[in-house]
Structures are given as structure tokens and as C-alpha cells.
C-alpha positions as protocol buffer text, in pm:
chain_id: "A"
residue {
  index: 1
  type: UNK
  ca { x: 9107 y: 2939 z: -2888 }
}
residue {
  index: 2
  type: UNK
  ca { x: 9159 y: 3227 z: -2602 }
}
residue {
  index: 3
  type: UNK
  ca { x: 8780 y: 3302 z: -2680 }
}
residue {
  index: 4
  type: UNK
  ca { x: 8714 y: 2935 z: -2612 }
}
residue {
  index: 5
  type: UNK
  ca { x: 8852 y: 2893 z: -2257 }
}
residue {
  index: 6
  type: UNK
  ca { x: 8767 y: 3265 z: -2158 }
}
residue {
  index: 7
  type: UNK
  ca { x: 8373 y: 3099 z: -2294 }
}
residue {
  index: 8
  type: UNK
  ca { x: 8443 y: 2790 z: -2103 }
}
residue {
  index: 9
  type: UNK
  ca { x: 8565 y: 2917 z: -1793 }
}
residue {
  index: 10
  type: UNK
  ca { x: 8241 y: 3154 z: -1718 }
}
residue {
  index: 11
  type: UNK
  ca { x: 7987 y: 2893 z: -1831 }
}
residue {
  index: 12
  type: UNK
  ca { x: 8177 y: 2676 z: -1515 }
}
residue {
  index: 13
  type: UNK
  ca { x: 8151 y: 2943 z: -1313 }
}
residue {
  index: 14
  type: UNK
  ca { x: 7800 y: 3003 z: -1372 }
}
residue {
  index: 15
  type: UNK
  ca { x: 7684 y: 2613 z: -1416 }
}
residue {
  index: 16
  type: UNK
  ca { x: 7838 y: 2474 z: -1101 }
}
residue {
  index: 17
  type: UNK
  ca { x: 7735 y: 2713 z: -847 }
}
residue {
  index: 18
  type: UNK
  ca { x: 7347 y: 2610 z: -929 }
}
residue {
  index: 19
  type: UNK
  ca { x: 7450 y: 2249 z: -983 }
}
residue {
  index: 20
  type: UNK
  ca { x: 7579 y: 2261 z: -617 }
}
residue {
  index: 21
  type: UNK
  ca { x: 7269 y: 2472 z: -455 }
}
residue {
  index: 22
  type: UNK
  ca { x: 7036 y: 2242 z: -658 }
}
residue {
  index: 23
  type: UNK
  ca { x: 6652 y: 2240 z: -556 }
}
residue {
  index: 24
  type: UNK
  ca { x: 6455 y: 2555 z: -694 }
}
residue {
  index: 25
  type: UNK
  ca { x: 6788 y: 2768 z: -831 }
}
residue {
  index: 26
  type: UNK
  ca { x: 6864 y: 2468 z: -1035 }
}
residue {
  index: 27
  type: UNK
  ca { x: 6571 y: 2407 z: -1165 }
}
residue {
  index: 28
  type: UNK
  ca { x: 6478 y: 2739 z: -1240 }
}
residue {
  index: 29
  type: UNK
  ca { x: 6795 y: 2792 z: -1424 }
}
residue {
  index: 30
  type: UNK
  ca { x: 6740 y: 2462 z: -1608 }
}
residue {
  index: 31
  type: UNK
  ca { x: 6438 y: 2588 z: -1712 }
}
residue {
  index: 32
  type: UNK
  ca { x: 6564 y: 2913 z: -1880 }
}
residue {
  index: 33
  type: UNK
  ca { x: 6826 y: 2682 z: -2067 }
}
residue {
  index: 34
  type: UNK
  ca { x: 6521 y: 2489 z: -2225 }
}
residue {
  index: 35
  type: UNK
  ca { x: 6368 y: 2817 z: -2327 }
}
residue {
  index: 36
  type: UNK
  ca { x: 6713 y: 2885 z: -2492 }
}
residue {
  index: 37
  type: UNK
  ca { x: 6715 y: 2543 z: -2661 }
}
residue {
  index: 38
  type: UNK
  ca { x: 6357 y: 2611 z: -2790 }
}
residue {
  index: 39
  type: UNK
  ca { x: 6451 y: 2932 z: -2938 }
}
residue {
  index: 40
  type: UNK
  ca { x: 6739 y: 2806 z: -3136 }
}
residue {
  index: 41
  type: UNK
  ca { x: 6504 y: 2515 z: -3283 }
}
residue {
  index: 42
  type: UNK
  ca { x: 6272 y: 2791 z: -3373 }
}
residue {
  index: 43
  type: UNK
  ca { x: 6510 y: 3022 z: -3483 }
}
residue {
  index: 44
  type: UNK
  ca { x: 6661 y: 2765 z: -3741 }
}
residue {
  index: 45
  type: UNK
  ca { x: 6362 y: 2622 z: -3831 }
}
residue {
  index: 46
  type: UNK
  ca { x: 6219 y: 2985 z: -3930 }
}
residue {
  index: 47
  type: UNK
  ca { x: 6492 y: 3053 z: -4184 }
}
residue {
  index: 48
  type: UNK
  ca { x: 6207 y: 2847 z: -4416 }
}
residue {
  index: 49
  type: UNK
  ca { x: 5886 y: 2990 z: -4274 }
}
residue {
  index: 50
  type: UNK
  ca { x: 5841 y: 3178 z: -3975 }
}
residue {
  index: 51
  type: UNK
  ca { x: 5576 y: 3049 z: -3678 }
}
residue {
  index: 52
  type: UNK
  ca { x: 5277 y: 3196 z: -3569 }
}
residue {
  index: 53
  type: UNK
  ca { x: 5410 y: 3445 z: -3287 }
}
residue {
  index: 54
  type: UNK
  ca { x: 5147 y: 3343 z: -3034 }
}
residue {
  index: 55
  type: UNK
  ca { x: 5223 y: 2949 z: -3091 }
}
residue {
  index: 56
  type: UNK
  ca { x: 5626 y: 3053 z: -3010 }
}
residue {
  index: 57
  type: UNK
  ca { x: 5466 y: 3213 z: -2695 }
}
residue {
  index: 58
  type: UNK
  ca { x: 5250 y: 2905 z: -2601 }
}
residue {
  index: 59
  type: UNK
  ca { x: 5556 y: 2688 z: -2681 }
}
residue {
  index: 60
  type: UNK
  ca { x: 5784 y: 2868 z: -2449 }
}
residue {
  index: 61
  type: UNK
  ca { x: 5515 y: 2834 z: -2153 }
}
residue {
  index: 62
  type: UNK
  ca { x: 5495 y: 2463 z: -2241 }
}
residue {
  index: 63
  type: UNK
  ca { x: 5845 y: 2396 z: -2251 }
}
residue {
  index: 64
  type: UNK
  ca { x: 5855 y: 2535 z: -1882 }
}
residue {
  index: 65
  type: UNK
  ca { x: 5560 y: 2312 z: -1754 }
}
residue {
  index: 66
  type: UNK
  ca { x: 5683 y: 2020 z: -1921 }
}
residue {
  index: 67
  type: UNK
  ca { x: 6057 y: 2131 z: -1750 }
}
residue {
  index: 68
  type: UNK
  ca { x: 5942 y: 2159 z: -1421 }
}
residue {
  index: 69
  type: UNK
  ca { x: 5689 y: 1888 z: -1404 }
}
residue {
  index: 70
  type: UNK
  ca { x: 5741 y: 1681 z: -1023 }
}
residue {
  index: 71
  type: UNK
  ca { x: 6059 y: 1895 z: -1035 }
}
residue {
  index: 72
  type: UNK
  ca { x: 6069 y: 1884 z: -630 }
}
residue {
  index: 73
  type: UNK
  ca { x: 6062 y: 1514 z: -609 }
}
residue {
  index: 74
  type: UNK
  ca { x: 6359 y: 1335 z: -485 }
}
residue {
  index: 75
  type: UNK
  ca { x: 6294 y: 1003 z: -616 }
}
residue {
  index: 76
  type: UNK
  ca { x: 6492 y: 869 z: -886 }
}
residue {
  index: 77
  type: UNK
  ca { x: 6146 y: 809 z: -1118 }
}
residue {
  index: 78
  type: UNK
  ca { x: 5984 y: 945 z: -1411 }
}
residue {
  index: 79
  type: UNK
  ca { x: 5610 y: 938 z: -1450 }
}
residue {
  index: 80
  type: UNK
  ca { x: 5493 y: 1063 z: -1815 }
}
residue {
  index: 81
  type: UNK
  ca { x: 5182 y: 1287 z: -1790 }
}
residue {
  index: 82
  type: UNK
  ca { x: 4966 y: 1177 z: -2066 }
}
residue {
  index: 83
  type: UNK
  ca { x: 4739 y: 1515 z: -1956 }
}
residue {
  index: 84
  type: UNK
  ca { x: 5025 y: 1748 z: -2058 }
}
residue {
  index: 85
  type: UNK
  ca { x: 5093 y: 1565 z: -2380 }
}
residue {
  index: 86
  type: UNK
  ca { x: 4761 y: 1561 z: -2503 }
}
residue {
  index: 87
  type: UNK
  ca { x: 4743 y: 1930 z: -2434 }
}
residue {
  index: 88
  type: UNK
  ca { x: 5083 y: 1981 z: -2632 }
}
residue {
  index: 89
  type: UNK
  ca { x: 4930 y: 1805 z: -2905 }
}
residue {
  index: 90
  type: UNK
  ca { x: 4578 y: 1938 z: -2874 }
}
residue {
  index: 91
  type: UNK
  ca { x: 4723 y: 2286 z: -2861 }
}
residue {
  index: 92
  type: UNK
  ca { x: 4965 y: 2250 z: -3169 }
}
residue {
  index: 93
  type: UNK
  ca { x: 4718 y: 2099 z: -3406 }
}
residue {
  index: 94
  type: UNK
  ca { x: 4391 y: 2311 z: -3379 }
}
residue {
  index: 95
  type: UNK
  ca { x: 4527 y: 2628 z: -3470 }
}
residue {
  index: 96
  type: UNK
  ca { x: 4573 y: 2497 z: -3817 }
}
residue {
  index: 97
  type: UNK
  ca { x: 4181 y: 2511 z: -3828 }
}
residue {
  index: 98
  type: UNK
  ca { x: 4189 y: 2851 z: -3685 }
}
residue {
  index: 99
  type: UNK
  ca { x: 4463 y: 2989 z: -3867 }
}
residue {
  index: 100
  type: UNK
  ca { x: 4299 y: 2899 z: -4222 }
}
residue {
  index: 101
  type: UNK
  ca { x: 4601 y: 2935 z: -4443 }
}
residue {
  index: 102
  type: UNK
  ca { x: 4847 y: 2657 z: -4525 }
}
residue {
  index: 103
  type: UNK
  ca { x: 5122 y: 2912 z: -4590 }
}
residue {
  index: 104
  type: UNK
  ca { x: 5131 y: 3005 z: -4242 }
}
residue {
  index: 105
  type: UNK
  ca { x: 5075 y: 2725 z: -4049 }
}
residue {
  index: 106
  type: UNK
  ca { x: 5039 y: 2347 z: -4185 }
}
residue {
  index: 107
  type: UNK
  ca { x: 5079 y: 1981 z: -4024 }
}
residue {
  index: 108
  type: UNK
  ca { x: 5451 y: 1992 z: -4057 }
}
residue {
  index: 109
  type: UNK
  ca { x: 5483 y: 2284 z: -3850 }
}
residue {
  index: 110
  type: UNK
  ca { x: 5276 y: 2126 z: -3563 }
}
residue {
  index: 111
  type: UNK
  ca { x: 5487 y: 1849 z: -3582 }
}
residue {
  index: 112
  type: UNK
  ca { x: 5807 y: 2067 z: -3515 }
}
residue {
  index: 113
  type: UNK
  ca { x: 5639 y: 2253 z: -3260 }
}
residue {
  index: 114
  type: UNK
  ca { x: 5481 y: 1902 z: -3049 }
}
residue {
  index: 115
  type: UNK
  ca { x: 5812 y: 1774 z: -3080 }
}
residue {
  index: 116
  type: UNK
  ca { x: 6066 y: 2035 z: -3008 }
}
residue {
  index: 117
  type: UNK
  ca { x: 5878 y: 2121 z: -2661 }
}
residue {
  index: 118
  type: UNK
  ca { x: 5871 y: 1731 z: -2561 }
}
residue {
  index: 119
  type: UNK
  ca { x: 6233 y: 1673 z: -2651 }
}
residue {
  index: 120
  type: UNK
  ca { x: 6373 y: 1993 z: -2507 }
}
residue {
  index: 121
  type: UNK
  ca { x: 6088 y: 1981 z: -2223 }
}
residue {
  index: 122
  type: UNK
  ca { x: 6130 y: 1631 z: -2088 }
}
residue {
  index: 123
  type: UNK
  ca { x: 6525 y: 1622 z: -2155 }
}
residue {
  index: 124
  type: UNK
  ca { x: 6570 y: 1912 z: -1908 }
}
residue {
  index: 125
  type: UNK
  ca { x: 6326 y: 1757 z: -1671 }
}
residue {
  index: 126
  type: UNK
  ca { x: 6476 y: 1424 z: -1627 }
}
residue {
  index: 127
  type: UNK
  ca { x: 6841 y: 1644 z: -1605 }
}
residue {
  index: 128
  type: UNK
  ca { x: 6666 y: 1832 z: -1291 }
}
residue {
  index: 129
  type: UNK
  ca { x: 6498 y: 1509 z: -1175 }
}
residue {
  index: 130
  type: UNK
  ca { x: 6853 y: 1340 z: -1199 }
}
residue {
  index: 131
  type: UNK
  ca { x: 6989 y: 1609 z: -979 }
}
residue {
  index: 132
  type: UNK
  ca { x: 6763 y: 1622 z: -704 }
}
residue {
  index: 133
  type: UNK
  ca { x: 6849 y: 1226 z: -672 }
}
residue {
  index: 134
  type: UNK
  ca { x: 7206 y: 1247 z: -611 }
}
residue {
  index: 135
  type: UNK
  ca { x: 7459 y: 1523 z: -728 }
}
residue {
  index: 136
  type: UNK
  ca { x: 7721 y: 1280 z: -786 }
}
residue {
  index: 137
  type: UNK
  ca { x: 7516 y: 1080 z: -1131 }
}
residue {
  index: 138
  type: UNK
  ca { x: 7522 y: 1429 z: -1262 }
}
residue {
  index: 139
  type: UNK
  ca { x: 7877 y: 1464 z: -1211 }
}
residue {
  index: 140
  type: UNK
  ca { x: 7871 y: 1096 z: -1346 }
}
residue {
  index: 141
  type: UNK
  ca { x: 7709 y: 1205 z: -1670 }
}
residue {
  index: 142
  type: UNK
  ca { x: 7862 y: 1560 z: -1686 }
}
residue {
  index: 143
  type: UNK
  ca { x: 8234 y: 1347 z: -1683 }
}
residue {
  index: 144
  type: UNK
  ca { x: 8093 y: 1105 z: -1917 }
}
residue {
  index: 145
  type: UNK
  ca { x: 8019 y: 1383 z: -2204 }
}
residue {
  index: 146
  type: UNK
  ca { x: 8309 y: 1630 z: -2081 }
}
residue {
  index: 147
  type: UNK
  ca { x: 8593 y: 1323 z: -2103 }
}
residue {
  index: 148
  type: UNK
  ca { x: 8475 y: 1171 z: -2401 }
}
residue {
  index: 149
  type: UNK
  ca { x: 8468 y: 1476 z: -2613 }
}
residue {
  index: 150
  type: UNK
  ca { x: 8741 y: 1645 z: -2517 }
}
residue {
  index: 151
  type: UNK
  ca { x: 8969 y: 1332 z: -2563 }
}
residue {
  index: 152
  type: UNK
  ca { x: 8812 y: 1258 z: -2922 }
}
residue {
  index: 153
  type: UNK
  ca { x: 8905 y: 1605 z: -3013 }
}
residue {
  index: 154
  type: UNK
  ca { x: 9280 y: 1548 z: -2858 }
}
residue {
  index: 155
  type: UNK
  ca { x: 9321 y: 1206 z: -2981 }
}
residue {
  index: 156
  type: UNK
  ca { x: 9164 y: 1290 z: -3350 }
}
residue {
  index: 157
  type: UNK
  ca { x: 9402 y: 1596 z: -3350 }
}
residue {
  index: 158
  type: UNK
  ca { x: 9715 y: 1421 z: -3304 }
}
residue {
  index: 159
  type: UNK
  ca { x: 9632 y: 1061 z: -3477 }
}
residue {
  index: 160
  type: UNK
  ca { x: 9323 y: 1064 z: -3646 }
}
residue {
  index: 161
  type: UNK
  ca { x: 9321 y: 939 z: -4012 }
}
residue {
  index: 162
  type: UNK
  ca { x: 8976 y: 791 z: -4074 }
}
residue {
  index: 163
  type: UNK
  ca { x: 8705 y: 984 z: -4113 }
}
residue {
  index: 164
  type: UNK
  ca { x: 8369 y: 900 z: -3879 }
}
residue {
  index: 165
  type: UNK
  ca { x: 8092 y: 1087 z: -4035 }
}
residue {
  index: 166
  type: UNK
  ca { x: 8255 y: 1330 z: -4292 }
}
residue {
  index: 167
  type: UNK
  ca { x: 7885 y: 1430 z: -4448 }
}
residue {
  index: 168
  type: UNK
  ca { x: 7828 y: 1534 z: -4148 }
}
residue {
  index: 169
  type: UNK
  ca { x: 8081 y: 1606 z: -3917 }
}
residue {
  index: 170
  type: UNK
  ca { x: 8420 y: 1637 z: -4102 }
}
residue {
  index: 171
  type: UNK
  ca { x: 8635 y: 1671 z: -3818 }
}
residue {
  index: 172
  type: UNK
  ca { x: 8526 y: 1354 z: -3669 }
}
residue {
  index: 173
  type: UNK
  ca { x: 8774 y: 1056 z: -3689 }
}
residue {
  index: 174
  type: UNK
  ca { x: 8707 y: 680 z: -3588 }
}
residue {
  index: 175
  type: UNK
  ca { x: 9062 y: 708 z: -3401 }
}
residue {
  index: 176
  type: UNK
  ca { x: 8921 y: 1003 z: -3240 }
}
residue {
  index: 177
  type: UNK
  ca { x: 8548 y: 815 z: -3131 }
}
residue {
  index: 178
  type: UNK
  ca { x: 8841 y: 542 z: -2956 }
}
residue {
  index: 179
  type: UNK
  ca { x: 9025 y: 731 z: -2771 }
}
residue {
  index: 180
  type: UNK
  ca { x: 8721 y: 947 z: -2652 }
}
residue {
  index: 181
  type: UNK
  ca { x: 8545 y: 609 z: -2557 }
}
residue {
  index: 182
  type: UNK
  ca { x: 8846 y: 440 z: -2367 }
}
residue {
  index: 183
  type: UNK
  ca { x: 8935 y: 737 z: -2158 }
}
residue {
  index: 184
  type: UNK
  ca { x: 8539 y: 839 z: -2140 }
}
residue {
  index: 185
  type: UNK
  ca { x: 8474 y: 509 z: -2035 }
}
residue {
  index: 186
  type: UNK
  ca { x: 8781 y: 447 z: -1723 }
}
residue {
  index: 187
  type: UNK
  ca { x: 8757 y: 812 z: -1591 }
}
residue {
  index: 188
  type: UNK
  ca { x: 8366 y: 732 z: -1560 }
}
residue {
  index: 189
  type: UNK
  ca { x: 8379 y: 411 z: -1431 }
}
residue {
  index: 190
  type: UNK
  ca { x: 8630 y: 483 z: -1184 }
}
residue {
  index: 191
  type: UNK
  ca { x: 8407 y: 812 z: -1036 }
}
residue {
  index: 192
  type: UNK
  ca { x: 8121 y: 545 z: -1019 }
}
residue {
  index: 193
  type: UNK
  ca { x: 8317 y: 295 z: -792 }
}
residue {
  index: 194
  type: UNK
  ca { x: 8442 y: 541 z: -602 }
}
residue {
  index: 195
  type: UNK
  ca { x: 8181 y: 790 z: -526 }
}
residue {
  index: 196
  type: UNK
  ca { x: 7876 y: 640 z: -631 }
}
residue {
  index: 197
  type: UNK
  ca { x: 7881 y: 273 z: -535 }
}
residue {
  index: 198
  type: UNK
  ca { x: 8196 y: 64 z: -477 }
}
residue {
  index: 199
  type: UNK
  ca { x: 7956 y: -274 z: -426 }
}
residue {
  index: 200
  type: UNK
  ca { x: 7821 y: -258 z: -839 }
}
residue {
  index: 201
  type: UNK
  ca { x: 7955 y: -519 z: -1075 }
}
residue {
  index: 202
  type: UNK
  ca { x: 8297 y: -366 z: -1195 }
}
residue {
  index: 203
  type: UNK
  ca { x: 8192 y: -519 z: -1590 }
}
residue {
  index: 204
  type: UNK
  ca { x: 7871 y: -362 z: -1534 }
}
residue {
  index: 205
  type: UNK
  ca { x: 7954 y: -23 z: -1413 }
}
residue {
  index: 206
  type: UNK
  ca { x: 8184 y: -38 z: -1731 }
}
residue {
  index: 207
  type: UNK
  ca { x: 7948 y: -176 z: -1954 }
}
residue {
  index: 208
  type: UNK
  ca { x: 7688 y: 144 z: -1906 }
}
residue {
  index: 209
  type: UNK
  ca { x: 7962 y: 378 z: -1907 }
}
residue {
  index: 210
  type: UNK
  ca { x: 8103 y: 282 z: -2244 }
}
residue {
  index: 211
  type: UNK
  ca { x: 7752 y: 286 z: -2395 }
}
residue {
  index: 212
  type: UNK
  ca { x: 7679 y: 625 z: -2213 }
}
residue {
  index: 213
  type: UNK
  ca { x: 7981 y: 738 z: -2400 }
}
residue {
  index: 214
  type: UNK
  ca { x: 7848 y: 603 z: -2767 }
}
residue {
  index: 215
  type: UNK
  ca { x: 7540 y: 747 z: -2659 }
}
residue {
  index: 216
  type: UNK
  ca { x: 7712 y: 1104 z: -2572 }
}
residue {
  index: 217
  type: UNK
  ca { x: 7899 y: 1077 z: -2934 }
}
residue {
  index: 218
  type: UNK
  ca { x: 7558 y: 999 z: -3107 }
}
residue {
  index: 219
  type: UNK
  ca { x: 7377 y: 1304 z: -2916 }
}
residue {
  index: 220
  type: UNK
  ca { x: 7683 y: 1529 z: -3071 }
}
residue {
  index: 221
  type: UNK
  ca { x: 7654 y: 1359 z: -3438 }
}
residue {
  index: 222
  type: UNK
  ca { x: 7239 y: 1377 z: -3422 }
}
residue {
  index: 223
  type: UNK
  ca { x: 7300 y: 1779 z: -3322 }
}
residue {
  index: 224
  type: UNK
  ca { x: 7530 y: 1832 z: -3605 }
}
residue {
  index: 225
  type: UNK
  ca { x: 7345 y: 1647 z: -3822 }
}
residue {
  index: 226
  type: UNK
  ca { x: 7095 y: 1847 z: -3812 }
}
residue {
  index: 227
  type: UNK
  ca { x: 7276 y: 2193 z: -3796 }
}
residue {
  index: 228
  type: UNK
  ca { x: 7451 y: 1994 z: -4163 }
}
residue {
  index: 229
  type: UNK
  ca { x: 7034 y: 1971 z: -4260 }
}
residue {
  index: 230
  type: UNK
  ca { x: 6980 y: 2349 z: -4207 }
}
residue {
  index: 231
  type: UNK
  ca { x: 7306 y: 2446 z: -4326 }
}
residue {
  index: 232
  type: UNK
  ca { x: 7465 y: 2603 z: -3997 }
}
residue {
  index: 233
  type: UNK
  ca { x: 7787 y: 2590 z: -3819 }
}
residue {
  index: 234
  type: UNK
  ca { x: 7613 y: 2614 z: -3430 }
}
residue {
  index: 235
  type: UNK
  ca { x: 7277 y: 2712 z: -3309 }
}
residue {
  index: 236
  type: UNK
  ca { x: 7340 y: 3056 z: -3171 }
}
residue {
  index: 237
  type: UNK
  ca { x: 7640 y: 3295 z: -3105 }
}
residue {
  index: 238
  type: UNK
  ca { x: 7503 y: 3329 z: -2689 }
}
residue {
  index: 239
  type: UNK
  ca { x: 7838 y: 3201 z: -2605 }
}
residue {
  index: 240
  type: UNK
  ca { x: 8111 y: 3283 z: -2753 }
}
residue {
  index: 241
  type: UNK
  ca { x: 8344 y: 3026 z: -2923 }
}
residue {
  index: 242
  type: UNK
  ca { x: 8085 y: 2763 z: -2812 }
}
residue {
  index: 243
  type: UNK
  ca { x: 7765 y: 2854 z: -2997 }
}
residue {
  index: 244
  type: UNK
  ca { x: 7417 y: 2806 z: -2855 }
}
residue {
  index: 245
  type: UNK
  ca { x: 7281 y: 2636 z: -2573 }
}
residue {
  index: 246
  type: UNK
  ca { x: 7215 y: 2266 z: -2786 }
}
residue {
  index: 247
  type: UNK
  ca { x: 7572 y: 2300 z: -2891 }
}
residue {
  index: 248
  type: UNK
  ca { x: 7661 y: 2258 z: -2495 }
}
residue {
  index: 249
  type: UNK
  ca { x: 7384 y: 2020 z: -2426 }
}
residue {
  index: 250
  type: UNK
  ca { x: 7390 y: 1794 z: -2712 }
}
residue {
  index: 251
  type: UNK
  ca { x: 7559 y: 1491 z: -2567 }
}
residue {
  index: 252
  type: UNK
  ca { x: 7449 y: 1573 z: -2214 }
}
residue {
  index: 253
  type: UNK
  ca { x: 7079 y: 1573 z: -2331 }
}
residue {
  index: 254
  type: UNK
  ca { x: 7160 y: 1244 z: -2492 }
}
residue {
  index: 255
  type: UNK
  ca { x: 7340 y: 1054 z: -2213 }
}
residue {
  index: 256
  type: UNK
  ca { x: 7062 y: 1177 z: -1962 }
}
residue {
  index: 257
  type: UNK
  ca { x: 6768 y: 1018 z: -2159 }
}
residue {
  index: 258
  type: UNK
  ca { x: 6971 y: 654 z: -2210 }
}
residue {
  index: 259
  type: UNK
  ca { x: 7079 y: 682 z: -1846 }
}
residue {
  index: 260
  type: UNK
  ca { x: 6737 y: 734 z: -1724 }
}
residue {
  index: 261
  type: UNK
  ca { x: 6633 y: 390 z: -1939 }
}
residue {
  index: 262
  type: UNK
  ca { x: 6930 y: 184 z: -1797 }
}
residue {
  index: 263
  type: UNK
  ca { x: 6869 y: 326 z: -1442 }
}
residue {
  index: 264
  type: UNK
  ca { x: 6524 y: 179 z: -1431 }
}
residue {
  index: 265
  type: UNK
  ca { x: 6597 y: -155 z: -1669 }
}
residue {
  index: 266
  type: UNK
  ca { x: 6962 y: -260 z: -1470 }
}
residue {
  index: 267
  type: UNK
  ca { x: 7000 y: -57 z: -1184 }
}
């Protein structure tokens, strides 16, 4: 537990400082974080079959782009570049020609490799995009996984009973998912009327935040599900009582994609 909070306490103090400065530091140190993320994919993934070492390379270069893409804009949009995708996928899939041996390189591993650098690449892009919006909706989100989780973990510790997912997270409880939700869902909602925007629809405000907050403990059950498929307890040891990058950004990742949606459907 020391381990923990000593852990916890230096990721804040590195975190926040670019979260405040935003702009280029923030993005550039988003950016390294997606690199991270893509390493730990590749690193479990490879404990069946390595990748081609030049593919990782392209991957990581990718997973930048796709990161950074309209990463100065202060709009609250997303535009999808249908360019950059078709590269990803043109890039991915022709080496399997080149390469010439299925025990190297076949369709499944271009698969792995097209998807990991969208879903790392375009989560941490819409996280930067979100930023350079407003501060306060990451703070919104950021309160929305921190609250949630931590007061699962409390609540499950001192009541829980029922199991949630035991195949794949044991120490889940349903009592647990409650309490996370209810307090997830008032500290949230209250940030949101009082920093954000006091005019929105008090039901609505606390609408999105209790599905942000299913959403945040679905992005933490899809993460350990698969760590469960691979057979691992966290994705790396880079911090210390935490585990890897993903293991940080699981429910953050998550909650930023559905907020994105909602933002553009309701808000």
C-alpha cells in the first residue's frame, strides 16, 4: 500500500503540471503515453509470436500521427481522416506479401497491429483535443473515473458480497459498482453545475454522468478482461504498485470516447 500512494503521488505530480500548461507540453506528453500503451499491447501480445521489428517501429510513428492529428485546434470537434486510416491499413496488410512466411507475420497480426494504433491513437487524441477545449471537462472526466473507482474499491471492501465479474475481475462486487456509481455520479454532477455550466438540465447533467461512470467501470472490466485473456495481473511494472500505462488509462480512455459521442449527440 505505501508503494501505492508513494506511485500515486508522483504520477499527480507529474500529470497535473502538463494538464495545467496544456497546448504543445500536453500533447507531447500525451503522445509518449500512447507510445507506452502501444508497447504494452505489443509486449503482451508477443508472449505468442513476436512482430516484425520494423512494423513495431512503423506502429510507434503511427500511433504519434494519429495522436497528434489537429492537436492545436481549439474546437470541441473530431474530424476522422480517412487518408491516415487507409495508410494504417494499407501499411499493416502488405507486408504479409512481402514478408512471405505465415509464421512470422499473418492476417491476425495485421489486425492487432491496425487496431491497437487506432484505439490507442485516436483515444489519446480526442483526450488532447478535449483539453485544448476547456480544462475543466477533463477535470470532469478525470473526477468521473478517479471517484468512481476509488469508491467501488472502498465500498466493495467494507460491504461487498456479490460478485460482479468474478471470471474476470474477482475483486469486483455489484455493491461495490453502486457505491462507485452514486458517489461517481453526485461528485461529477455537482463539478459540472458548478464549474462547467450551472444553466444545463440538472436530470441531464446527471443522466451523462451516471452513464460516464458505467462507461468508466466497463473501460476497467474490458482492460482486465483482456489482461484475464493473456493471463496477466497488469500491463507493465513502469509504475510501481499501479502497473502500466493502460492500467491508469483504462477507464479514462473509455469515458473520453463515450463523452466525445454524447458531446456531439446532446450537448
Amino acid at each position: 500500500m505505501k508503494t501505492r500512494v508513494i506511485s500515486a503521488i508522483i504520477i499527480i505530480a507529474i500529470f497535473v503540471p502538463f494538464l495545467l500548461i496544456g497546448g504543445i507540453p500536453f500533447a507531447a506528453f500525451m503522445s509518449c503515453m500512447s507510445v507506452c500503451g502501444l508497447y504494452e499491447l505489443f509486449k503482451v501480445r508477443e508472449v505468442q509470436k513476436p512482430f516484425p521489428t520494423f512494423l513495431k517501429l512503423i506502429a510507434y510513428i503511427m500511433v504519434v500521427l494519429f495522436c497528434l492529428n489537429n492537436f492545436t485546434s481549439l474546437e470541441f470537434k473530431t474530424s476522422f481522416e480517412y487518408k491516415t486510416m487507409a495508410f494504417i491499413i494499407f501499411i499493416f496488410l502488405s507486408p504479409m506479401v512481402f514478408i512471405n512466411d505465415l509464421k512470422r507475420y499473418r492476417f491476425n497480426d495485421a489486425l492487432f497491429l491496425i487496431g491497437s494504433v487506432l484505439f490507442i491513437g485516436l483515444s489519446f487524441n480526442l483526450i488532447i483535443i478535449t483539453r485544448n477545449f476547456d480544462l475543466s471537462y477533463v477535470i470532469y472526466l478525470l473526477l468521473i473515473t478517479v471517484i468512481s473507482d476509488t469508491f467501488a474499491l472502498v465500498t466493495g471492501m467494507l460491504i461487498g458480497k456479490n460478485k460482479l465479474c468474478p471470471k474476470i475481475s474477482p475483486n469486483k462486487t455489484v455493491e461495490g459498482l453502486i457505491g462507485g456509481l452514486a458517489m461517481g455520479t453526485f461528485v461529477s454532477t455537482a463539478f459540472y453545475i458548478t464549474v462547467i455550466n450551472s444553466q444545463i438540465s440538472l436530470v441531464l447533467i446527471a443522466f451523462i454522468s451516471l452513464i460516464l461512470c458505467l462507461v468508466a467501470e466497463l473501460g476497467d472490466l474490458v482492460f482486465s478482461a483482456i489482461k484475464r485473456d493473456y493471463a496477466i495481473k497488469d500491463f507493465s511494472k513502469l509504475i510501481p504498485g499501479h502497473g502500466g500505462i493502460l492500467d491508469r488509462f483504462d477507464s479514462l480512455i473509455f469515458v473520453t470516447l463515450a463523452f466525445i459521442v454524447i458531446m456531439q449527440v446532446l450537448l
